[in-house]
C-alpha positions in Angstrom: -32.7 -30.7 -36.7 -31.1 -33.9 -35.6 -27.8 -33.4 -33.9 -24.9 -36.0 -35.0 -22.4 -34.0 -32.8 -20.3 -36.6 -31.0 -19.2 -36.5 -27.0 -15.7 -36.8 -29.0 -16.6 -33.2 -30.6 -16.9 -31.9 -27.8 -13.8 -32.9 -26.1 -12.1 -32.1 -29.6 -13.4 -28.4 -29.0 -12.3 -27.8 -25.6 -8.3 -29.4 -26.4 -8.9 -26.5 -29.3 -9.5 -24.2 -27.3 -6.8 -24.8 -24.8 -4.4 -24.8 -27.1 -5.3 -22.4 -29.5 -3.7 -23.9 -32.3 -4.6 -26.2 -35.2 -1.4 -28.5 -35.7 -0.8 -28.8 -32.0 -4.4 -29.8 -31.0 -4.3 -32.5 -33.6 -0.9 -33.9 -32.6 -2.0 -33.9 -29.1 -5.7 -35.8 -29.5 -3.5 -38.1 -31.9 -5.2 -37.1 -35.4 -4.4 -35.8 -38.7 -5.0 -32.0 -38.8 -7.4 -32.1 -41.8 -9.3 -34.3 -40.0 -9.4 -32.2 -36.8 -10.1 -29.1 -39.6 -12.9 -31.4 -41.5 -14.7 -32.1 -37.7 -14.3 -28.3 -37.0 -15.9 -27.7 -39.7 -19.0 -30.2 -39.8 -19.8 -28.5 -36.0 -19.5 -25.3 -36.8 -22.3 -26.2 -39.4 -24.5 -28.2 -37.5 -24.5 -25.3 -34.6 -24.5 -22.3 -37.3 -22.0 -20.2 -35.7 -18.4 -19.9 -36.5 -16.2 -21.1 -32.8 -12.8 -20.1 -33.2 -11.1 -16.8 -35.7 -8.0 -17.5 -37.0 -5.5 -15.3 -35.6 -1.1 -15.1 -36.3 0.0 -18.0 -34.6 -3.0 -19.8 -34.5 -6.9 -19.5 -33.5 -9.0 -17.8 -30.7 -12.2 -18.4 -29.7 -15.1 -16.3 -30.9 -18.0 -15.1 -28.5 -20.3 -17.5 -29.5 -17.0 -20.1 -29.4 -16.3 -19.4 -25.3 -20.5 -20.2 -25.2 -20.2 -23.7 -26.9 -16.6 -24.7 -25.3 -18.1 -24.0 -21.6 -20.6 -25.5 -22.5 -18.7 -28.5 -23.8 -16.8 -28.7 -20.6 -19.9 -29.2 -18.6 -20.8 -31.6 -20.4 -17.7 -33.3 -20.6 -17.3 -33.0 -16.5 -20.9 -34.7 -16.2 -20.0 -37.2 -18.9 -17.0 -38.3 -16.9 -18.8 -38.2 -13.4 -21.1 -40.5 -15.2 -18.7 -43.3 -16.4 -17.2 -43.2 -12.5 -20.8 -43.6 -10.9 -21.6 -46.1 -13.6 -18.2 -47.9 -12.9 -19.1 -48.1 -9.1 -22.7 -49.4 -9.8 -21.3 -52.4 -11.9 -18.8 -53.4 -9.3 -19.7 -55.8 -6.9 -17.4 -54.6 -4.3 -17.9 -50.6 -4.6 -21.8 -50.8 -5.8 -24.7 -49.2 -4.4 -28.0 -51.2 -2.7 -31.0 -49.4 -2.6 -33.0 -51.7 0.7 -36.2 -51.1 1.8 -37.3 -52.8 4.9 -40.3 -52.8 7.9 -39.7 -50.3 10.6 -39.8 -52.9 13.3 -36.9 -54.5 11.7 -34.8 -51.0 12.6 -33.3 -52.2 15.8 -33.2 -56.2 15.2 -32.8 -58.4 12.0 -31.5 -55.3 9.5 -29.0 -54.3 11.9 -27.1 -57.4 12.0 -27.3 -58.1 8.4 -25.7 -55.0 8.0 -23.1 -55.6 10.2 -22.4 -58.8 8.8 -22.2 -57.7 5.4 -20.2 -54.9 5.7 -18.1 -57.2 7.2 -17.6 -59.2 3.6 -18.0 -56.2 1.3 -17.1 -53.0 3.6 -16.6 -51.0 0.3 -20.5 -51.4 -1.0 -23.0 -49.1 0.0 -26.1 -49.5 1.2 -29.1 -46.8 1.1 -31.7 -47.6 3.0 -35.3 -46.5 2.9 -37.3 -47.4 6.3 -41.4 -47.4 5.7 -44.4 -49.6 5.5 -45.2 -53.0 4.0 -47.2 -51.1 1.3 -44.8 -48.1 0.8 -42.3 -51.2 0.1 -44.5 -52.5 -2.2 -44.6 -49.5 -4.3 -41.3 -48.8 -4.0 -40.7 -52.2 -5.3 -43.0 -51.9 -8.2 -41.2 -48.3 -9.5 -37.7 -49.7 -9.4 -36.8 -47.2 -6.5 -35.3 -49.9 -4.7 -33.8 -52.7 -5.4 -34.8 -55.4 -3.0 -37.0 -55.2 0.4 -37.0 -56.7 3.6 -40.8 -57.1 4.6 -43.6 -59.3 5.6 -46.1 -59.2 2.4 -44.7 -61.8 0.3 -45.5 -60.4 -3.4 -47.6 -62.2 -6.2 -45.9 -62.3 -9.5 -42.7 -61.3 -11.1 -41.0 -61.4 -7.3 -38.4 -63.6 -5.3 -38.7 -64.1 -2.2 -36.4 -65.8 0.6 -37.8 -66.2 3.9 -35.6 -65.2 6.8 -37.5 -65.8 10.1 -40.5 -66.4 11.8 -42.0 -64.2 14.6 -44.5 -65.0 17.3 -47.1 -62.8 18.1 -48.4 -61.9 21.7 -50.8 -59.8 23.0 -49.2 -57.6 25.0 -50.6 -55.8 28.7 -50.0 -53.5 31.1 -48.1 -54.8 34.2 -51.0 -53.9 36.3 -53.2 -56.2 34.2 -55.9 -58.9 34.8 -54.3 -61.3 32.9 -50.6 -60.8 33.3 -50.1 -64.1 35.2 -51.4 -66.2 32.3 -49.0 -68.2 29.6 -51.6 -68.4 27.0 -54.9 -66.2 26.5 -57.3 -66.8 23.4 -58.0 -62.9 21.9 -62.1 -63.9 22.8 -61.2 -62.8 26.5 -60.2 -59.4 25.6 -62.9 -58.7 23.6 -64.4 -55.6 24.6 -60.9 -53.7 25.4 -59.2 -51.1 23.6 -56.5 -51.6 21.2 -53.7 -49.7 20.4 -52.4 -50.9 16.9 -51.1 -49.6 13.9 -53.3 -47.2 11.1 -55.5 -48.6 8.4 -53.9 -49.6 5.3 -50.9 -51.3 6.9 -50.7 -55.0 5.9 -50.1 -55.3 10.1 -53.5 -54.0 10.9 -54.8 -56.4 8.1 -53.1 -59.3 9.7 -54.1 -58.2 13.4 -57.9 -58.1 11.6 -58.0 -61.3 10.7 -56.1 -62.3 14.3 -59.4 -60.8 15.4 -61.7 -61.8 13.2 -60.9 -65.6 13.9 -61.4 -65.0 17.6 -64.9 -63.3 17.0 -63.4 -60.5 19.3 -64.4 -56.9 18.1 -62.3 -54.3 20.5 -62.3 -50.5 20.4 -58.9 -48.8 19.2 -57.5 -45.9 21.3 -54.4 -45.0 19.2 -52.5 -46.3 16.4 -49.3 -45.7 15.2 -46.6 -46.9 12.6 -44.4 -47.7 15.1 -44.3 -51.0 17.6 -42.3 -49.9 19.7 -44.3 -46.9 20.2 -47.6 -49.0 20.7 -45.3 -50.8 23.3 -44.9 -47.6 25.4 -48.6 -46.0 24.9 -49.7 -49.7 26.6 -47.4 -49.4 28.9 -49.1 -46.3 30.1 -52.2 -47.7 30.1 -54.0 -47.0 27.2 -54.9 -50.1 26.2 -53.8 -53.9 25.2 -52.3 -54.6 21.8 -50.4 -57.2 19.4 -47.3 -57.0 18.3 -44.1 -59.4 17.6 -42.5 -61.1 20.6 -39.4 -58.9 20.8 -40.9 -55.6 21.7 -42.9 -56.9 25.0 -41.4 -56.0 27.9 -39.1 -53.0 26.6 -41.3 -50.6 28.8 -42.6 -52.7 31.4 -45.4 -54.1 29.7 -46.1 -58.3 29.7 -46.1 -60.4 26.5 -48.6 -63.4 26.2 -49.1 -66.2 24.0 -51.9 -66.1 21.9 -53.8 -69.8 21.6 -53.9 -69.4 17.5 -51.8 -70.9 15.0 -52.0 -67.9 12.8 -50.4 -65.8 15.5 -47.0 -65.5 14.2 -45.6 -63.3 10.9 -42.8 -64.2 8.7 -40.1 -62.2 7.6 -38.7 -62.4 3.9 -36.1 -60.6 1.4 -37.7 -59.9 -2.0 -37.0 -58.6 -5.3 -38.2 -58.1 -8.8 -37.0 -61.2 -11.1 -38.3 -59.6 -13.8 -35.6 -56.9 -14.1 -32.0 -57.8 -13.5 -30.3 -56.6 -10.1 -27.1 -55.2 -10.4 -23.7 -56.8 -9.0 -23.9 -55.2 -5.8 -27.3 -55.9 -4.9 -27.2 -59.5 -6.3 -23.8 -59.9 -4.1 -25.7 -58.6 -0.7 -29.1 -60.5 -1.8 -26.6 -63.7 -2.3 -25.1 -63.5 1.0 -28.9 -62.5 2.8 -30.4 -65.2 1.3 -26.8 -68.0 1.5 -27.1 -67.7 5.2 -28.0 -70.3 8.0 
């Protein structure tokens, strides 16, 4: 059976049932009374059950009439909670952005954007979801977020707005052999053990090819998902490893230059062009993507 039953119905059934009482409902929802009878009516037949008895001085609800009008008011409740959440989406100043972005952007570049946009539009929130280039990349492709802050620039339907570059610098123990030098090629730490992050991170595919270019095949002792984490197990001693510029040094360890051209990553905003964004998240990828 196809239902033709109206959120209106329902909100007819509950002022019913408050008032219990034919000519007042209808002068209250602003209708004629044989056309709040005639709705009755047509409801009661699509459901199959009679709602309301007729009683002196007006009409109760039946059994099967306190099912359908709690019911209705469920409904009705959700109904409205939807409109308001709806309302908030569509507005650029109370909306909602769903970011994604790298973890090694956690303590630097998101930070501040944050700040600084809060600052224009305190009243829009942000969630934000913290994971992998190629978590962001799914995420991205099922719509659970709405735009990303990462270093995989996407093919097809995709902006993108690049906003920095970063150096990369193999990074040592303080105790190390080469920790006087300004620049090393990767050849002369061939052999050594690397701490980097897991396979399947477009980081270790980009460290690979660092690698690769240099003809230098090394070892790795640990990997982990987090820089500044491979930061710290170096600094203990477990091995050498590359990261971006900002995270030698944080536990003692040395950052140098590393003689290729292709040792630096770049850092981008993107998002789907191929579904529309809505007003908040266009407003905070306008102002990301508007600045210096």
């Amino acid at each position: 059976m196809v239902s033709t039953m109206l959120i209106r119905d329902l909100d007819w059934l509950v002022v019913l049932a408050d008032h219990q009482h034919v000519t007042d409902t209808a002068a209250a929802l602003g209708v004629s009374q044989p056309t709040l009878s005639r709705a009755l009516t047509r409801i009661e037949d699509e459901l199959g059950a009679r709602l309301f008895e007729r009683v002196p001085g007006g009409v109760v609800t039946s059994p099967d009439g306190e099912l359908v009008v709690a019911g209705a008011r469920e409904v009705l409740s959700r109904y409205q909670q939807l409109l308001l959440e709806l309302e908030a989406r569509l507005d650029p100043d109370r909306g909602i952005v769903r970011l994604a972005f790298l973890d090694s952007m956690a303590t630097s570049l998101v930070p501040k954007l944050l700040r600084d946009f809060h600052d224009e539009a305190p009243r829009v929130r942000v969630v934000l979801t913290q994971e992998p280039a190629h978590h962001i990349q799914r995420d991205l492709d099922q719509g659970v977020v709405d735009l990303a802050i990462t270093s995989v620039q996407p093919s097809g339907d995709y902006g993108w707005a690049r906003l920095q570059d970063e150096r990369l610098v193999l990074i040592v123990p303080g105790d190390h052999p080469l920790r006087h030098r300004r620049r090393v090629d990767l050849s002369e730490v061939a052999g050594e053990e690397l701490v980097t992050t897991p396979v399947g991170f477009g980081y270790r595919e980009h460290i690979n090819r660092l690698l690769a270019e240099a003809g230098a095949a090394m070892p790795i002792s640990f990997e982990s998902a987090d820089l500044a984490t491979i930061e710290g197990l170096v600094a203990a001693g477990l091995g050498v490893a590359i990261t971006p510029e900002q995270f030698a040094g944080l536990s003692g360890t040395i950052g140098i230059n590393i003689g290729s051209p292709h040792a630096r990553r770049t850092i981008g905003l993107t998002w789907r062009t191929d579904r529309t964004l809505n007003p908040a998240a266009t407003r905070f990828r306008d102002f990301v993507t508007r600045r210096p």
